[in-house]
N, C-alpha and C positions, 0 to 999 in steps of 0.2 A: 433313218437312212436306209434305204433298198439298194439291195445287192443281186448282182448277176449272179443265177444258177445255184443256189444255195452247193457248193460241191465241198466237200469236205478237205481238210488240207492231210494226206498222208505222209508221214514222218516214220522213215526204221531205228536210225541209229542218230548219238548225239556226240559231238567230235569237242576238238577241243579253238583255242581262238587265235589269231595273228593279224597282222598286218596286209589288207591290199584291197580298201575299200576304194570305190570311184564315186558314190554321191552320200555318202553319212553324213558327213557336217556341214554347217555352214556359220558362218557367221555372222553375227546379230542376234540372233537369239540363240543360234545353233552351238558353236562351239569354235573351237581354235580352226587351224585349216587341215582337217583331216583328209579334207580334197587336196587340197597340194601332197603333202606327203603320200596317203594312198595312190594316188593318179599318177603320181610320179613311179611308184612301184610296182601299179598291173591298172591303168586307167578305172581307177575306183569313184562311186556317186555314193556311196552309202547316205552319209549323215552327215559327212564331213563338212565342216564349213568352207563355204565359197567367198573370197572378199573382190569379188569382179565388182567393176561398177552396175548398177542396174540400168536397166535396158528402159526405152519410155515404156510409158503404160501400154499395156498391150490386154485384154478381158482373157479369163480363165475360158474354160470350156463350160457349156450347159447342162452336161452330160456326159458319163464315162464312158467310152467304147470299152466293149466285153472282151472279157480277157481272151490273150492271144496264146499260141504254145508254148509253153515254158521250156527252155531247153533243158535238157539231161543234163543232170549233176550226180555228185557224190548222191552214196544211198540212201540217208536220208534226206536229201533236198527235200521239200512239198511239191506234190504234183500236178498240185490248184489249189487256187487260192480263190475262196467267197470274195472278188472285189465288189465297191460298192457303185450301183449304177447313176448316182448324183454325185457330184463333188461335195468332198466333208467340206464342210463349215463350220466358227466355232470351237471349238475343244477338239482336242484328238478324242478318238476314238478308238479306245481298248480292246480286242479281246484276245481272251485268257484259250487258247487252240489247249493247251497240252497246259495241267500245273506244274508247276517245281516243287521242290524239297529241302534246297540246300538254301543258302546265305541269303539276304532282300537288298535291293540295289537299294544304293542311299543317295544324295546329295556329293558325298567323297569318295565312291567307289571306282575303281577302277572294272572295267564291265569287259569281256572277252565273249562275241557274239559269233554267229555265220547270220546270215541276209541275203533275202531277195526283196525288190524293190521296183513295183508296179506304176508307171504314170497314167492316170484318170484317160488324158488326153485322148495316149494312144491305144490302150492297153495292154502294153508289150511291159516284159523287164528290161529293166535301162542298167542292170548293175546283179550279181549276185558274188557274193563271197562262195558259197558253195561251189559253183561252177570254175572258178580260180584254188579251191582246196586247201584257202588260205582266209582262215577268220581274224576278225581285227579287232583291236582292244580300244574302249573309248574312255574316255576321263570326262566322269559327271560333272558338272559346273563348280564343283568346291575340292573337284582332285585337282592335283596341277598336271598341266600335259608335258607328254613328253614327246621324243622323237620314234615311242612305237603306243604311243595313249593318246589319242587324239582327241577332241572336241565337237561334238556335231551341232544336227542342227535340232530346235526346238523341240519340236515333236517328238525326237528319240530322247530328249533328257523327260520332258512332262510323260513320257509314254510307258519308258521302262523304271521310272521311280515306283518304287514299292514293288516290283517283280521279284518273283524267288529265281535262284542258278535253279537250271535243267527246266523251266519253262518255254513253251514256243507261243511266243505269243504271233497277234496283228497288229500294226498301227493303222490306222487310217487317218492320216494327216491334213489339215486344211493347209493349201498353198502358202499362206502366210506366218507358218509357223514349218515351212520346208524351206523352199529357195525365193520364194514368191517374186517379183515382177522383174528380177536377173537371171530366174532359172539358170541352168547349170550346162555351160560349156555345149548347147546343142544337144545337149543329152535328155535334158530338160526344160521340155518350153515353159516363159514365162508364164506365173499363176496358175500353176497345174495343182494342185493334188497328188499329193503321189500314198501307196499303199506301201506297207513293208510284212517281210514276214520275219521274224526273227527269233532263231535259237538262242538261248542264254547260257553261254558253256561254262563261263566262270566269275564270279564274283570277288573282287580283291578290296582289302585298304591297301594293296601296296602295287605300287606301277608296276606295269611288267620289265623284266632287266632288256637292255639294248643289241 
């Protein structure tokens, strides 16, 4: 896969996590609705899952438009991000930006991140937790959710399985393991690809409290 502008992502400081995602989850492969809750809190797209009905078929893009300016966030936001110039296909797409040291996401983790969140399409961010200064907690496929541990979509559970806390990683997601052919609220056009960057602030077996 080729990526625009090989640019390095910079990272200062590592925060801690909450509530106020707009595109994390989705469901179907993704997770509970962590788009209803988050969106309902500060219009969140993280991961959260979306249960709209899907849209008719509509074709992904051929190609990624090169990333657009990132707005200003907290201080360690990333200040760019390597997106890739094809749409993923196939398998997510890992990488490891920064390692970690603490706890490894499981299957029943409770997972407290910050994110920003890249669409192929357009290549603008559609969503960051950073920028709201409010990170969110998701609940892997074998936690149960709750009303602040949400559920997302595909790519963030196969992406961030096996990560250590205090890692930042990349996802690069194929459409079909995001929001794929319902896309997300106009937020996200159907069969896109979308890219994430995500800090890893904390790793739990235990929900966060309400």
């Amino acid at each position: 896969m080729k990526r625009n502008g090989a640019v390095g992502i910079v990272v200062l400081v590592a925060l801690v996590v909450a509530v106020g995602v707009s595109f994390v989850g989705r469901d179907s492969g993704g997770g509970s609705d962590e788009t209803a809750s988050a969106a309902t809190t500060t219009s969140t797209t993280a991961g959260v899952a979306d249960t709209g009905s899907p849209t008719a078929s509509t074709p992904g893009p051929t190609e990624c438009a090169p990333l657009g300016d990132l707005p200003a966030g907290v201080a360690d936001k990333p200040t760019t991000v390597d997106v890739p110039t094809e749409p993923t296909t196939g398998d997510v797409v890992t990488t490891v930006l920064q390692p970690g040291t603490g706890a490894e996401v499981t299957d029943a983790s409770y997972v407290t991140v910050d994110y920003l969140g890249i669409s192929c399409s357009s290549g603008q961010q559609f969503d960051s937790s950073w920028d709201r200064g409010e990170p969110i907690t998701i609940a892997m496929p074998q936690a149960t959710p709750t009303d602040t541990a949400f559920t997302v979509i595909d790519g963030w559970n196969q992406g961030l399985l096996g990560q250590q806390q205090g890692a930042l990683v990349q996802l690069d997601i194929p459409s079909d393991l995001a929001y794929g052919e319902q896309g997300n609220g106009g937020t996200i056009a159907p069969n896109d690809p979308l890219t994430f960057v995500i800090r890893i602030r904390e790793v739990s077996d235990t929900p966060p409290s309400s």
